[in-house]
C-alpha positions in Angstrom: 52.4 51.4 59.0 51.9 53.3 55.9 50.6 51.5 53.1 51.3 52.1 49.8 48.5 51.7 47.2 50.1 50.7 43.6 47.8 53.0 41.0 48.3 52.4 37.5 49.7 55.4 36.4 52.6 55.0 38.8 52.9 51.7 37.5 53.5 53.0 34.2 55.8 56.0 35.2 57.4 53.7 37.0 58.3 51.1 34.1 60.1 53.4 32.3 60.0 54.1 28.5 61.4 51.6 27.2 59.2 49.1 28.8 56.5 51.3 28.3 57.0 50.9 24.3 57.1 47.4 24.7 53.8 47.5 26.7 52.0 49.1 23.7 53.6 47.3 20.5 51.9 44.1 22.8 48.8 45.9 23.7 48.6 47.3 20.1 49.5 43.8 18.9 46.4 41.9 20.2 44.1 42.4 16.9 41.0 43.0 19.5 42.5 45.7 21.1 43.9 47.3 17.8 40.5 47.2 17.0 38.8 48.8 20.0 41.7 51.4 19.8 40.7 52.0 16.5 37.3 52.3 17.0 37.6 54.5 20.1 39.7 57.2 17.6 36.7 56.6 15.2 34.0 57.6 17.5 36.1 60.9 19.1 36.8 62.0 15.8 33.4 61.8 14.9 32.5 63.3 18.4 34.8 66.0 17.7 32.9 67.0 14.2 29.3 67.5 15.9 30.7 69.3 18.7 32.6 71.8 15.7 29.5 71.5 13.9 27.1 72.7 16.7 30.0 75.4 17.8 29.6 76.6 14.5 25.6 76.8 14.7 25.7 78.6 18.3 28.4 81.1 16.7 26.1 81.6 14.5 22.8 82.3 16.4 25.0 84.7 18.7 26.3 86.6 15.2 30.0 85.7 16.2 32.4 85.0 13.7 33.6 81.1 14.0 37.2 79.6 12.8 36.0 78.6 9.3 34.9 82.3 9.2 38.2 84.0 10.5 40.1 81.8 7.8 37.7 83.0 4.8 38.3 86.7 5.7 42.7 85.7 6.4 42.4 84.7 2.7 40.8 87.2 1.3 42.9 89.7 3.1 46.0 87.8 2.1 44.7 87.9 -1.9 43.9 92.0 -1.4 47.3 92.5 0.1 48.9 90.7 -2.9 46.7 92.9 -5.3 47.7 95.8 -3.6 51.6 95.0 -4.0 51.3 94.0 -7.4 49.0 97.8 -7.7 52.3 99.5 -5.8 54.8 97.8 -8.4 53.0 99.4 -11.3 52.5 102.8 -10.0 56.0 102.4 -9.4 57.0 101.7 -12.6 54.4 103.7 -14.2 56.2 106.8 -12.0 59.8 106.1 -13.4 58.7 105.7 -16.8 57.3 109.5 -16.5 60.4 110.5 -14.8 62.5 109.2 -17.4 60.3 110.8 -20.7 59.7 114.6 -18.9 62.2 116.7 -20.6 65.0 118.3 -18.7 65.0 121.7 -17.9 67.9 124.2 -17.8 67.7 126.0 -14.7 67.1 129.7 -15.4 69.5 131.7 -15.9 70.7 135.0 -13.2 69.2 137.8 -14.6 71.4 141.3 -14.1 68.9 143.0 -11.3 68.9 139.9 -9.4 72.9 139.5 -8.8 73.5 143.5 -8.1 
């Protein structure tokens, strides 16, 4: 005889997703555990800062660059590629404008020994 153990998770699979919405506007409905639900995100967010924090301090000690690092050097690269565009645009411009003011030449004329 096999038994068949009922886990909680299969439970909830098994419900189905609308009864599984319903399940958590009633869970979320009780103000106590709206509250501990609350305070749970509250203490993993925090959690979550002073393990970033003390990521960013053992980066540190090992000399490795760390995210807040990576996105300080992204912005400056991404302001130096912008100054670099707006650099090509006036060379550009700088180059037709001395295109357009250098006199035309006449190409020389054939001389007599050259077309004999």
């Amino acid at each position: 005889m096999a038994r068949r153990e009922a886990t909680l998770l299969s439970w909830i699979v098994e419900m189905g997703e609308a009864r599984l919405l319903q399940f958590a506007e009633e869970l979320l409905g009780n103000p106590k555990m709206a509250e501990a639900f609350s305070s749970a995100l509250q203490r993993a967010a925090k959690t979550k800062g002073q393990v970033d924090r003390n990521m960013q301090m053992v980066l540190g000690l090992l000399n490795l660059p760390s995210k807040a690092d990576y996105n300080r050097l992204l912005s400056k690269i991404e302001a130096l590629q912008g100054s670099l565009v707006n650099l090509n645009i006036k060379v550009d411009r700088l180059l037709a404008e001395r295109e357009r003011a250098k006199p035309r030449r006449r190409p020389p004329a054939k001389s007599d020994a050259a077309s004999s």
